[in-house]
C-alpha positions in Angstrom: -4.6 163.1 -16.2 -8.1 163.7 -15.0 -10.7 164.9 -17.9 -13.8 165.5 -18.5 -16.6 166.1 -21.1 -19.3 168.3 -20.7 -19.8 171.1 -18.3 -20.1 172.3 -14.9 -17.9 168.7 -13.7 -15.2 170.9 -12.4 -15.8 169.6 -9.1 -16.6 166.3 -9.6 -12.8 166.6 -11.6 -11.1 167.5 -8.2 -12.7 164.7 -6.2 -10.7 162.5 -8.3 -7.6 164.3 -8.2 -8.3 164.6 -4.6 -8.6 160.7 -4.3 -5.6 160.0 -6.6 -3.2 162.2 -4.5 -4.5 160.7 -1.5 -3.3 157.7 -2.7 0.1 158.4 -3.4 -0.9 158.6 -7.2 0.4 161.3 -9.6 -2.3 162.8 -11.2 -3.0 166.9 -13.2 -5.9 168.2 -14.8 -5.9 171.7 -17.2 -7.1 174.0 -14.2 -9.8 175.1 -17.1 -13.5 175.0 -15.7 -14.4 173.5 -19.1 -11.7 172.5 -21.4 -12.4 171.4 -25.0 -11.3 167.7 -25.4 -8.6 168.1 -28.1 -6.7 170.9 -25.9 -7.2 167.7 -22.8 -5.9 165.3 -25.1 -2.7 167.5 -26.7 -1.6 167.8 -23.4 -1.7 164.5 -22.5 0.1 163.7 -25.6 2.9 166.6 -25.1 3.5 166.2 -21.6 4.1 162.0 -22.3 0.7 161.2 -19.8 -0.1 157.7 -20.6 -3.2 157.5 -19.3 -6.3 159.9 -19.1 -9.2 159.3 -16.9 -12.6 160.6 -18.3 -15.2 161.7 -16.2 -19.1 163.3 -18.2 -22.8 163.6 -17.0 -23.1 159.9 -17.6 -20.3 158.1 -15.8 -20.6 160.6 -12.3 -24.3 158.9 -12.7 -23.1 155.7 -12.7 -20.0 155.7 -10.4 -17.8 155.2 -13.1 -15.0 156.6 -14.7 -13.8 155.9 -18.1 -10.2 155.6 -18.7 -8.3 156.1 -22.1 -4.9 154.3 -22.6 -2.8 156.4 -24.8 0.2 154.0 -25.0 -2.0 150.9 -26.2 -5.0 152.6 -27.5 -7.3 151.1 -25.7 -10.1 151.9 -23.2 -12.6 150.9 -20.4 -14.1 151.6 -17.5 -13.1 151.7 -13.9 -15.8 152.0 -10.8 -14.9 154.6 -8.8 -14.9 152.9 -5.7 -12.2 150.7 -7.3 -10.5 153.9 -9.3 -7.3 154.2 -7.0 -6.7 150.8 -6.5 -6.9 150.1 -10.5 -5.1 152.9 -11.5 
């Protein structure tokens, strides 16, 4: 699942997605411009996603994209050049 934090990244979201599917890789988002983090998350949870990737202000300024494990708690970060390939 493709998330994000802040605002006005709806765009940036669908790049992702875009990449993702290009790749062959399942991948959703809540079609929301700006969801509120605990709806992203509850869905994840519901729907059995393991893993969601996390997009804000600061990682589209870095190239990066933050990615939350759900089945091992744990998290890190993934260039995006490098995001389909890791995923």
């Amino acid at each position: 699942m493709v998330a994000q934090i802040g605002k006005n990244l709806t765009a940036e979201r669908f790049k992702i997605l875009g990449e993702l599917w290009k790749n062959g890789i399942a991948a959703e988002t809540l079609y929301n411009d700006n969801p509120k983090v605990p709806k992203q998350i509850q869905y994840a949870l519901d729907t059995g996603i393991p893993l969601i990737l996390w997009i804000g202000e600061d990682e589209v300024a870095k190239g990066i994209v933050k990615v939350k494990s759900l089945n091992h708690h744990e998290e890190y970060f993934i260039d995006r050049s490098e995001l389909a390939a890791k995923v």
